[in-house]
Biopython code that builds the backbone (N, CA, C, O; Angstrom):
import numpy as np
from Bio.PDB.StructureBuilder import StructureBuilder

atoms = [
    (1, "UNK", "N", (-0.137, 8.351, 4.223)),
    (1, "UNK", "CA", (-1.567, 8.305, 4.002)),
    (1, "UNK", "C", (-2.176, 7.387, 5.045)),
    (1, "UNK", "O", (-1.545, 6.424, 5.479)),
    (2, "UNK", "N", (-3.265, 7.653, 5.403)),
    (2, "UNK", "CA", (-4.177, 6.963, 7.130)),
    (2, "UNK", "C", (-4.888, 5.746, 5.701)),
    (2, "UNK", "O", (-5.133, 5.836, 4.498)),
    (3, "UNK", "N", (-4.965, 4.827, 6.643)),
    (3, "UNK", "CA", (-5.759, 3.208, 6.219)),
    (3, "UNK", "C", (-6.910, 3.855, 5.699)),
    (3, "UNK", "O", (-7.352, 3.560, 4.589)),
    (4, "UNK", "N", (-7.348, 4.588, 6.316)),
    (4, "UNK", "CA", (-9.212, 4.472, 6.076)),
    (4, "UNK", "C", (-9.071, 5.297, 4.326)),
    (4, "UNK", "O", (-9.775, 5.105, 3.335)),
    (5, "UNK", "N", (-7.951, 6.169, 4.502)),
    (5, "UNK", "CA", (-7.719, 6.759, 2.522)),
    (5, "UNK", "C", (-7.700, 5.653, 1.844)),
    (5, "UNK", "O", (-8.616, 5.255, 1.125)),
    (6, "UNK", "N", (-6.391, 4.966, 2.093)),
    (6, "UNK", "CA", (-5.708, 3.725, 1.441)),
    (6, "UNK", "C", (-6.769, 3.015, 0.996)),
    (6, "UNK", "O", (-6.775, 2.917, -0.231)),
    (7, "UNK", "N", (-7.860, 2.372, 1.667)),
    (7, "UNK", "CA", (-8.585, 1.573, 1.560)),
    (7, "UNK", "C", (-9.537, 2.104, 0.655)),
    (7, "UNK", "O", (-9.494, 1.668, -0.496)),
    (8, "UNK", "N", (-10.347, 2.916, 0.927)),
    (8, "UNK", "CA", (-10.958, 4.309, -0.200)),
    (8, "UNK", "C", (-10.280, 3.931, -1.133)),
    (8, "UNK", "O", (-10.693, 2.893, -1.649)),
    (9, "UNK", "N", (-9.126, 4.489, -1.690)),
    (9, "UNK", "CA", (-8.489, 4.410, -3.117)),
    (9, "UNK", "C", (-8.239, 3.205, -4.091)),
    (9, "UNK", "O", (-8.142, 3.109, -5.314)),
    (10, "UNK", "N", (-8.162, 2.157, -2.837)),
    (10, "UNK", "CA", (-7.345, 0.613, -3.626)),
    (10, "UNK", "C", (-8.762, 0.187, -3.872)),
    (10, "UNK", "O", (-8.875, -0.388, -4.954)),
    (11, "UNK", "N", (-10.042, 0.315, -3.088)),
    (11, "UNK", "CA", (-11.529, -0.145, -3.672)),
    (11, "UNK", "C", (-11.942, 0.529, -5.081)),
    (11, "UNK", "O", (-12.745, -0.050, -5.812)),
    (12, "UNK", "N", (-11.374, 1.762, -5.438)),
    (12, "UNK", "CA", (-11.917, 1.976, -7.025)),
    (12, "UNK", "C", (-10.329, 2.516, -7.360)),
    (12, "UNK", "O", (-10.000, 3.679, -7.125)),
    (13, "UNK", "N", (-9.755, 1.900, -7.716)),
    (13, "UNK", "CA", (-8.688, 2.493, -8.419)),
    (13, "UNK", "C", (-8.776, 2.433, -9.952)),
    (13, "UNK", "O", (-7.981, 3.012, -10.691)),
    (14, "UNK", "N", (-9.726, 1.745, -10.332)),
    (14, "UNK", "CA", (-9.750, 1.667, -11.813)),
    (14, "UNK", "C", (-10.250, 2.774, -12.577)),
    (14, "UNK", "O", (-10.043, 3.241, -13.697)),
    (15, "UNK", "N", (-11.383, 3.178, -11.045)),
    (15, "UNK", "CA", (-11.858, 4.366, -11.360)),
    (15, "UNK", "C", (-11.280, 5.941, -11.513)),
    (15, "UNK", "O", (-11.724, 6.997, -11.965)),
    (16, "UNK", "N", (-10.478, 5.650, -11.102)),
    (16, "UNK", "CA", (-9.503, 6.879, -10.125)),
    (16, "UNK", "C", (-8.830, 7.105, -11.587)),
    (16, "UNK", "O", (-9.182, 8.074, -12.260)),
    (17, "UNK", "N", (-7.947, 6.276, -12.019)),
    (17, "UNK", "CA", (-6.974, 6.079, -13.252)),
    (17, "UNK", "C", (-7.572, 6.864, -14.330)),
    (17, "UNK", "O", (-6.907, 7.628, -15.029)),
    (18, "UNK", "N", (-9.088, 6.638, -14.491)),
    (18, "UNK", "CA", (-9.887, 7.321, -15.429)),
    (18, "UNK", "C", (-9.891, 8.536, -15.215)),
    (18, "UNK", "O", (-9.278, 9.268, -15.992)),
    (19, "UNK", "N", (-10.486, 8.999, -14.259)),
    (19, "UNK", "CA", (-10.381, 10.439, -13.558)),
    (19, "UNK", "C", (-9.155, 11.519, -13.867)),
    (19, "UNK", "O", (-9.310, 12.716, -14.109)),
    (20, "UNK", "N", (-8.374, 11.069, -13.824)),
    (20, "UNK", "CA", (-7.314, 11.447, -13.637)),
    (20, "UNK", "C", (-6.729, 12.291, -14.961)),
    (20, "UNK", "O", (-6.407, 13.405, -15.372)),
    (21, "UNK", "N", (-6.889, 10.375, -15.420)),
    (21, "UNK", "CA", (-6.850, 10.863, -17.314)),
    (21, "UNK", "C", (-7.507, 11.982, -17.929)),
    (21, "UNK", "O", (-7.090, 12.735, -18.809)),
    (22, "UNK", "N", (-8.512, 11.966, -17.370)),
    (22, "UNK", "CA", (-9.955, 13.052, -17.852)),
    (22, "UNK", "C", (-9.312, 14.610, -17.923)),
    (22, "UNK", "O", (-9.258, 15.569, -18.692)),
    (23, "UNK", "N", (-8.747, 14.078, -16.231)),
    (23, "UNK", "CA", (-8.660, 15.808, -15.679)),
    (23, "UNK", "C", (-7.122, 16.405, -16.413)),
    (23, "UNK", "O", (-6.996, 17.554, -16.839)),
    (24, "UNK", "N", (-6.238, 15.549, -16.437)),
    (24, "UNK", "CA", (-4.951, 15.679, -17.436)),
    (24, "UNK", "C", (-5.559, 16.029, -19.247)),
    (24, "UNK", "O", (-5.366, 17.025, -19.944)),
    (25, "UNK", "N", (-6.108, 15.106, -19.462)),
    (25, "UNK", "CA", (-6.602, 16.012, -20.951)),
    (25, "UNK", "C", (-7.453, 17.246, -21.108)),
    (25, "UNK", "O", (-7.725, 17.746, -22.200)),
    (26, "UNK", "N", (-7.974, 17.835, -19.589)),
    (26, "UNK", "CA", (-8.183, 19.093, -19.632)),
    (26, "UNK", "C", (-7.192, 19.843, -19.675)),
    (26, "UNK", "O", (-7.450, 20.792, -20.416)),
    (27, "UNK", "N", (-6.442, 19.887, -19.363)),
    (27, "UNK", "CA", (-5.062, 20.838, -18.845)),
    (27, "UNK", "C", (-4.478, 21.100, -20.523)),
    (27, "UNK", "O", (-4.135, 22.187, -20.989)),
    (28, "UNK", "N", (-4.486, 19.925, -21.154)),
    (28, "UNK", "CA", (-4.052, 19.471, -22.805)),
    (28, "UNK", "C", (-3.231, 19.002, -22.177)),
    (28, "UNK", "O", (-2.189, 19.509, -22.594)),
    (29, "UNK", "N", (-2.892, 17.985, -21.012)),
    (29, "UNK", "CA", (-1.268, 17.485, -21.149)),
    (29, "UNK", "C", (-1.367, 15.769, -21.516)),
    (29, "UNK", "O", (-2.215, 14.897, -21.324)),
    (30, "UNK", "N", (0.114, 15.827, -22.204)),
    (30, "UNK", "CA", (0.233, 14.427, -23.059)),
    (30, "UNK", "C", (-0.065, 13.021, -22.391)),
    (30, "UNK", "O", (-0.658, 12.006, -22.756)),
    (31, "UNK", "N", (0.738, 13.488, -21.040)),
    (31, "UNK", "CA", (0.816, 12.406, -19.706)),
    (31, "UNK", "C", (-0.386, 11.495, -19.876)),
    (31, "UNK", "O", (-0.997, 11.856, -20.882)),
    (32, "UNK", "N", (-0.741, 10.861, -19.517)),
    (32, "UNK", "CA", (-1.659, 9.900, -18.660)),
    (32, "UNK", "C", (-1.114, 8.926, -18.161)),
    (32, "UNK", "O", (-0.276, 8.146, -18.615)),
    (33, "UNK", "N", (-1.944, 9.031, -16.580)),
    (33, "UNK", "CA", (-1.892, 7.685, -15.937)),
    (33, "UNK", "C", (-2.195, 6.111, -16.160)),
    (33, "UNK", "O", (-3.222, 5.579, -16.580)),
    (34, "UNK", "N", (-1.066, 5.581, -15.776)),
    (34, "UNK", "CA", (-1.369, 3.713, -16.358)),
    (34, "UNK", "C", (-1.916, 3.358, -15.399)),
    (34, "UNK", "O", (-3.053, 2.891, -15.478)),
    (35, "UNK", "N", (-1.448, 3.443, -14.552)),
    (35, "UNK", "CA", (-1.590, 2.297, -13.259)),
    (35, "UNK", "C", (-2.103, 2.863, -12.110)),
    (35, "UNK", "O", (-1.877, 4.067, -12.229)),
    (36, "UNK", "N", (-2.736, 2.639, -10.939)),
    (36, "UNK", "CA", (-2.440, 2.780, -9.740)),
    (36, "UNK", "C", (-2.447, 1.678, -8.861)),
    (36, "UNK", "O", (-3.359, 0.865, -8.712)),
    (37, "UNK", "N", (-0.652, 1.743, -7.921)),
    (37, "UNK", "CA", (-0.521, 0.256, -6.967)),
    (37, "UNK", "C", (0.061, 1.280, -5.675)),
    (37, "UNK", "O", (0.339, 2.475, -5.573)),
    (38, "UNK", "N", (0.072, 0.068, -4.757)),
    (38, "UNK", "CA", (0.104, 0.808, -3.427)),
    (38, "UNK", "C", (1.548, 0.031, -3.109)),
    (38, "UNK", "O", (1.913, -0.912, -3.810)),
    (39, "UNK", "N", (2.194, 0.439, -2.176)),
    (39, "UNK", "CA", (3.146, 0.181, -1.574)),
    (39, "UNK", "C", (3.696, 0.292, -0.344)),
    (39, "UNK", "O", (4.571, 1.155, -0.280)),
    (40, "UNK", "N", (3.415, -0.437, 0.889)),
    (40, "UNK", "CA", (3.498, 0.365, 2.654)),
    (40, "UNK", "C", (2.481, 1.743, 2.694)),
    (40, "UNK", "O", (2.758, 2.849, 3.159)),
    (41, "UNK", "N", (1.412, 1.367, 2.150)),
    (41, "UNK", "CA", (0.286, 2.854, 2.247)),
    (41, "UNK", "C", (0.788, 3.732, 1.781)),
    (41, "UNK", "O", (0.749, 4.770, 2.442)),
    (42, "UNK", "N", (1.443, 3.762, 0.543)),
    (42, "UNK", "CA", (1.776, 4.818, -0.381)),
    (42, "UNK", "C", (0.850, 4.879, -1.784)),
    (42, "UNK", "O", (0.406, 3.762, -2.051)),
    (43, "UNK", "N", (0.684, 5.316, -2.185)),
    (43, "UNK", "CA", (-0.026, 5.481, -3.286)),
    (43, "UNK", "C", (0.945, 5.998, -4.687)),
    (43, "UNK", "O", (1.201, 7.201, -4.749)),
    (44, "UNK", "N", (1.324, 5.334, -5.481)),
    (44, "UNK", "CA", (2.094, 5.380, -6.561)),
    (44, "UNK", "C", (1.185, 5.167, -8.035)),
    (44, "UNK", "O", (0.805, 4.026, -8.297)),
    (45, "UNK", "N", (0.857, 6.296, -8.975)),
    (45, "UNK", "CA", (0.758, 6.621, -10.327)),
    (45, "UNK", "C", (1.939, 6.716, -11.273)),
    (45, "UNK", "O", (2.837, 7.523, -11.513)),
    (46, "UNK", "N", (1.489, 5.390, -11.752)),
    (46, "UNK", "CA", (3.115, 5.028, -13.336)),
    (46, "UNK", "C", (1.716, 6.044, -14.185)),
    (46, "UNK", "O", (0.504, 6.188, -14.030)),
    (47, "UNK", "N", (2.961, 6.648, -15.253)),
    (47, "UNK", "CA", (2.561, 7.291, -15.702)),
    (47, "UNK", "C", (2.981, 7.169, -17.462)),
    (47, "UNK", "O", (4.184, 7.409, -17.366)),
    (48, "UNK", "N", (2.863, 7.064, -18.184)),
    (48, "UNK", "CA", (3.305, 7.107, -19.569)),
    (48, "UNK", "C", (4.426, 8.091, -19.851)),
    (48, "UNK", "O", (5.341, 7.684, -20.568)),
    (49, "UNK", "N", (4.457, 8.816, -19.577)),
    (49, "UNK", "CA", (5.935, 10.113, -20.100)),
    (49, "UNK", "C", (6.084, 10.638, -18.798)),
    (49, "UNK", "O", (5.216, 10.392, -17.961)),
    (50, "UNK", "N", (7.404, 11.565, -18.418)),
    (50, "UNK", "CA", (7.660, 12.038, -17.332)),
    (50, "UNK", "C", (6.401, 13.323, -17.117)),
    (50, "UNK", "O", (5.748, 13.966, -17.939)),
    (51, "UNK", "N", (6.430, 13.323, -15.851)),
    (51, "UNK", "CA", (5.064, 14.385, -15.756)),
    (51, "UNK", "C", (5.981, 15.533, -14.790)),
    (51, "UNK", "O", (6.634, 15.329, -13.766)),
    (52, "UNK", "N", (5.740, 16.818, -15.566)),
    (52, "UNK", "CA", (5.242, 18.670, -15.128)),
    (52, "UNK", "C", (4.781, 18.685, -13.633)),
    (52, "UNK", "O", (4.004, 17.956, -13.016)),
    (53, "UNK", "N", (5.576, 19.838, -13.242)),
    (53, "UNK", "CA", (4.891, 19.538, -11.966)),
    (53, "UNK", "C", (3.547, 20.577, -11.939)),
    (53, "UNK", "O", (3.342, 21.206, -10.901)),
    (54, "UNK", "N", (2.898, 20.698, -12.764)),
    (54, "UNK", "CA", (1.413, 20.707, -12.893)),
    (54, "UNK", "C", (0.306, 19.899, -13.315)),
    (54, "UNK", "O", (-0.845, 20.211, -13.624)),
    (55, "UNK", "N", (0.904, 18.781, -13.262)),
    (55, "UNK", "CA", (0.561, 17.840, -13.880)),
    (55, "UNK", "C", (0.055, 16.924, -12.489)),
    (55, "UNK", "O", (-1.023, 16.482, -12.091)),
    (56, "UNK", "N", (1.562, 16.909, -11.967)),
    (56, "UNK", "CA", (1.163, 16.420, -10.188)),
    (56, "UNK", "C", (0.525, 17.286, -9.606)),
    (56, "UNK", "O", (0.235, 16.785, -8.520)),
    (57, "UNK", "N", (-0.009, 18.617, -9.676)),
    (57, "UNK", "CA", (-0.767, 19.340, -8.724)),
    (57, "UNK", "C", (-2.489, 19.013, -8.984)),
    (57, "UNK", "O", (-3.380, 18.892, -8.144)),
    (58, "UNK", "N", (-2.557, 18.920, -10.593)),
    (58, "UNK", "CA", (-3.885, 18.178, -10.744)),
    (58, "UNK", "C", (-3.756, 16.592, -10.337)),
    (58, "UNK", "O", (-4.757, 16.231, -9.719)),
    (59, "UNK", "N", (-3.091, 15.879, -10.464)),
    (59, "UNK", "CA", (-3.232, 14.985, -9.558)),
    (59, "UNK", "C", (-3.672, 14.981, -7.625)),
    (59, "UNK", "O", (-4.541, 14.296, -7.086)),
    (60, "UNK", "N", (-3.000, 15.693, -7.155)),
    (60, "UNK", "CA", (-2.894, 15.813, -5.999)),
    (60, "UNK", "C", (-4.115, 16.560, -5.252)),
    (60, "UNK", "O", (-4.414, 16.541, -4.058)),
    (61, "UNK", "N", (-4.718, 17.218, -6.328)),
    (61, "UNK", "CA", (-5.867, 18.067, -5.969)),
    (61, "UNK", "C", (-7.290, 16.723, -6.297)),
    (61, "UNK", "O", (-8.324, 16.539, -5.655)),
    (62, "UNK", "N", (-6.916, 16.211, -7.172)),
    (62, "UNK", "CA", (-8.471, 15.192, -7.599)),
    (62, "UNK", "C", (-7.818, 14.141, -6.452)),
    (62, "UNK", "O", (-8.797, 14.254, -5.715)),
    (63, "UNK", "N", (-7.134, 13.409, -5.868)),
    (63, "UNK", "CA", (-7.017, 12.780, -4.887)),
    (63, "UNK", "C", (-7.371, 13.044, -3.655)),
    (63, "UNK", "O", (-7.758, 12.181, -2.867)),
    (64, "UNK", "N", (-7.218, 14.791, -3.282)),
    (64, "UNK", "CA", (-7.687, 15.299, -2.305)),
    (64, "UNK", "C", (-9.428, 15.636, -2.141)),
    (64, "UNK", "O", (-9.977, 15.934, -1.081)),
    (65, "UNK", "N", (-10.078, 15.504, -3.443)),
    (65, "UNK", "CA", (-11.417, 16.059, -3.132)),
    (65, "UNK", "C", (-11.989, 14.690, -3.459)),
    (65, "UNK", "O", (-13.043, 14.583, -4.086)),
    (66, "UNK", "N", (-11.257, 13.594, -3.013)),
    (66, "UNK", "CA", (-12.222, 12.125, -3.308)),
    (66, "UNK", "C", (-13.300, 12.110, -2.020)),
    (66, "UNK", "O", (-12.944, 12.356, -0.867)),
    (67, "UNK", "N", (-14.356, 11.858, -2.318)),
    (67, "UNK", "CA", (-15.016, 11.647, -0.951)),
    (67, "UNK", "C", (-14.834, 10.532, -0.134)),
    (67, "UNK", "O", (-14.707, 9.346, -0.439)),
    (68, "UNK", "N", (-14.841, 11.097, 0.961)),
    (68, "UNK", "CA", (-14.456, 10.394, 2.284)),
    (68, "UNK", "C", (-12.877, 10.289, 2.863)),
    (68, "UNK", "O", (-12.486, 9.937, 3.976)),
    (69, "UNK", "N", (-12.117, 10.731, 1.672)),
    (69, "UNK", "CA", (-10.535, 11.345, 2.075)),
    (69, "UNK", "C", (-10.420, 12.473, 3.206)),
    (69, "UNK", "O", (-10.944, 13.585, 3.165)),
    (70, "UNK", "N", (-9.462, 11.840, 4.426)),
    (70, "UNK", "CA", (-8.844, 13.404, 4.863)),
    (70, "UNK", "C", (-8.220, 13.969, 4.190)),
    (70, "UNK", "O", (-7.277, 13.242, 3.881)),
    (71, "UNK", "N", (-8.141, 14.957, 3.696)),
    (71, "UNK", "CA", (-7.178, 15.862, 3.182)),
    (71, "UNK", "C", (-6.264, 16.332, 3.911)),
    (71, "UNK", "O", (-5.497, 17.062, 3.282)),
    (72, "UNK", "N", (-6.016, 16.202, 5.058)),
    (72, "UNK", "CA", (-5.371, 16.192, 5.622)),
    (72, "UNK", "C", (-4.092, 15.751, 5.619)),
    (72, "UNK", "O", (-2.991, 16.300, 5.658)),
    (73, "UNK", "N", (-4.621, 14.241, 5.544)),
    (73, "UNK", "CA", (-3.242, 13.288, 5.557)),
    (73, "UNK", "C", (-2.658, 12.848, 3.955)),
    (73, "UNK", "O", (-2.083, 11.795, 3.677)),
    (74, "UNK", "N", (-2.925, 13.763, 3.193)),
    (74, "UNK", "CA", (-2.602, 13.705, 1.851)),
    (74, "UNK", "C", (-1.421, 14.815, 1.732)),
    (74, "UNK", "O", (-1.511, 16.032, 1.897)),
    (75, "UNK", "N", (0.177, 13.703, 1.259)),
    (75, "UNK", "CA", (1.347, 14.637, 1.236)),
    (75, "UNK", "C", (1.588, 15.063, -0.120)),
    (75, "UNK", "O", (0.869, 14.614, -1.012)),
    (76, "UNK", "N", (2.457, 15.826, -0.365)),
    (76, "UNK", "CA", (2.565, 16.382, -1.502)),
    (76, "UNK", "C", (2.956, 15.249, -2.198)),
    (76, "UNK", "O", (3.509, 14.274, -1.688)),
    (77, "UNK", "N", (2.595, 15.413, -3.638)),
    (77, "UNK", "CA", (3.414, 14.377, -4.775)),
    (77, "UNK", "C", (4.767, 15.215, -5.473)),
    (77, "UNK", "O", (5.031, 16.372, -5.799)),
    (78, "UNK", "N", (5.500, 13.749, -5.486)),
    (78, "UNK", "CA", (6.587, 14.318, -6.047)),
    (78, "UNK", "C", (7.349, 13.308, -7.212)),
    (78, "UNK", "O", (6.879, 12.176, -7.334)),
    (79, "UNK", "N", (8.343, 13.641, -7.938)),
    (79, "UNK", "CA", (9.271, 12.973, -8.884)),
    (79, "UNK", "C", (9.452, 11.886, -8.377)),
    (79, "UNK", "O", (8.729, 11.865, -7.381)),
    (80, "UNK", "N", (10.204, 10.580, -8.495)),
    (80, "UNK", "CA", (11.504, 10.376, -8.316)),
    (80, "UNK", "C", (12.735, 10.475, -8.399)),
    (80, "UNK", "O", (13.250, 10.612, -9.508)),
    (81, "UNK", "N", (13.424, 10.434, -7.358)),
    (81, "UNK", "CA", (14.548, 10.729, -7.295)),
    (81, "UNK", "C", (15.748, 10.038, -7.597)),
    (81, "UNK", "O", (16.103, 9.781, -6.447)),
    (82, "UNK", "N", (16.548, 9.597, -8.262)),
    (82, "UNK", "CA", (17.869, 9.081, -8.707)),
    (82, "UNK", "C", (18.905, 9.382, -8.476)),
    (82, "UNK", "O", (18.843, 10.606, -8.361)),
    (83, "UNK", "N", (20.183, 8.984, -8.272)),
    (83, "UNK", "CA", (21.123, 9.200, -8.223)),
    (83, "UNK", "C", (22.323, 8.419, -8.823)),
    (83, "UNK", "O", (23.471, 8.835, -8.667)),
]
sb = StructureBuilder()
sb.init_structure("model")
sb.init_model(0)
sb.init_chain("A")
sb.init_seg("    ")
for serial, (resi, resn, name, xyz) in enumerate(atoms, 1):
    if name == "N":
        sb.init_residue(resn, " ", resi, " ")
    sb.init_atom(name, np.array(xyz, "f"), 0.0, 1.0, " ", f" {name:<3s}", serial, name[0])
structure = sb.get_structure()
């Protein structure tokens, strides 16, 4: 993700968290977002229960239509991975 997103997101993230929530209880899913923290310009959502990967596509889509975001430089979301 480019600085000028990063910076965008970490200025209302409280707001964002809400959003999010909103757009997840449209879908009816259980999930909601707790948190949002950044990490080396990553953008990381803890989430309450494991999340559907439709769950991350409405995520990934309300992150992409924030204003003043490239969409561009917005990568796919994904799980974590374990081993």
């Amino acid at each position: 993700m480019s600085e000028i997103n990063f910076n965008i997101i970490v200025s209302q993230a409280n707001i964002y968290v809400s959003n999010i929530n909103r757009l997840l209880k449209g879908i009816k899913s259980e999930v909601l977002a707790n948190l949002i923290y950044f990490d080396n310009k990553d953008i990381i959502i803890t989430t309450n229960k494991a999340i559907a990967a439709s769950d991350l596509n409405v995520t990934k889509k309300y992150i992409k239509t924030l204003n003043n975001t490239n969409s561009n430089n917005v990568i796919n979301s994904w799980l974590p991975q374990s081993k």
